[in-house]
N, C-alpha and C positions, 0 to 999 in steps of 0.2 A: 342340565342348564347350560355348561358351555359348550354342550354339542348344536344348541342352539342357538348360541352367541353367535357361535361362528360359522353358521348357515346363514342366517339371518346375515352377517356382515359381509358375504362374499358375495351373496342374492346382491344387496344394495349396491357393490360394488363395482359387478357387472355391466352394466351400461355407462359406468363411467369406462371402463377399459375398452370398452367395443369402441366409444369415441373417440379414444386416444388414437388406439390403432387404425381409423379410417381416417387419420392424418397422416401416417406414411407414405412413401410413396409406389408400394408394390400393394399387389392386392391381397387385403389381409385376411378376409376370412378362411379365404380357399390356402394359406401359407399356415396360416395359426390351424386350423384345422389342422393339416397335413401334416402338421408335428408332434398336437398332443394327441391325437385320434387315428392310430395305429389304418381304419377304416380308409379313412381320406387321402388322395393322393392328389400332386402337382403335376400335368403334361409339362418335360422339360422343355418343350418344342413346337413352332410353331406350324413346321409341315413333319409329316412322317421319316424322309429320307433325307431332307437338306441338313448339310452342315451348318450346324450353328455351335455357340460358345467358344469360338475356337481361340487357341493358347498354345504360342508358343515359346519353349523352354530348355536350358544348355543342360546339356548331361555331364555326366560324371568321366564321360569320354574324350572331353578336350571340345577348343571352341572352333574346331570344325563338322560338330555334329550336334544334332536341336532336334527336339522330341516337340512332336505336334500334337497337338490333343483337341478333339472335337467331339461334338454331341449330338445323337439321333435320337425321334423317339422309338422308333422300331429300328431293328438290329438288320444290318446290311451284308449281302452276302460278302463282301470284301472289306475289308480297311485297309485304305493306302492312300498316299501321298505321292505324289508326280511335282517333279520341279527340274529348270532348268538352269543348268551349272552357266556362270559368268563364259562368255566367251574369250579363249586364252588367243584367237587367231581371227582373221577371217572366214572360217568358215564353221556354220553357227553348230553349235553341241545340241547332243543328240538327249533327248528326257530321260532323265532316272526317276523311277519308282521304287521306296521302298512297302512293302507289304506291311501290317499290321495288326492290331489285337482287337476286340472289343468286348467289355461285359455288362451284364447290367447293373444299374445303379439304382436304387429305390432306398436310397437314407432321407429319411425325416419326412418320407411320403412321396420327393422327389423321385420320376421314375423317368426311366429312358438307360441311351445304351449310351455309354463313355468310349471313344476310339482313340487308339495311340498307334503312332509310327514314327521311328526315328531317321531322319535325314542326316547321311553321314557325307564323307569328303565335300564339306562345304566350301 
């Protein structure tokens, strides 16, 4: 009998939750799926190779050096960063690149590749 209560009250209660959650404002079936349903997964990304999510962050190295972090959904032969040092003269500095990591990420059905690289003598 209370295995029945408590079918019967989750049944009912169903379509009130479906409604809540189509008031957020990401998309929820394919998010709530993707977390309780080991099955279903989230494309992190909107093209295959463009950088997206990007984030960046001081390291433990002192604040001339910042860890960048960005998001594909497929995995790129490189990870790196290029940037151009302030110029100390008139005559303009030459681009650093540092090289970098990436793995993949597929927590709570979220999937794609996470990329880090740190830019130092900033």
């Amino acid at each position: 009998k209370l295995c029945d209560s408590l079918v019967k009250s989750t049944v009912n209660t169903l379509p009130w939750i479906h409604k809540q959650l189509t008031t957020l404002a990401w998309e929820i079936p394919e998010a709530f799926c993707s977390v309780f349903i080991p099955a279903c997964s989230i494309e992190c990304c909107q093209t295959e190779y463009e950088p997206e999510q990007l984030r960046l962050s001081f390291t433990e190295q002192g604040l001339d050096t910042m860890r960048v972090s960005w998001s594909t959904l497929l995995a790129t032969p490189t990870s790196s960063v290029e940037w151009w040092p302030a110029a100390a003269g008139p005559k303009p500095p030459l681009k650093v690149t540092a090289r970098g990591s990436n793995h993949t990420y597929t927590t709570g059905g979220w999937r794609g590749q996470i990329h880090t690289a740190v830019m130092t003598n900033l």
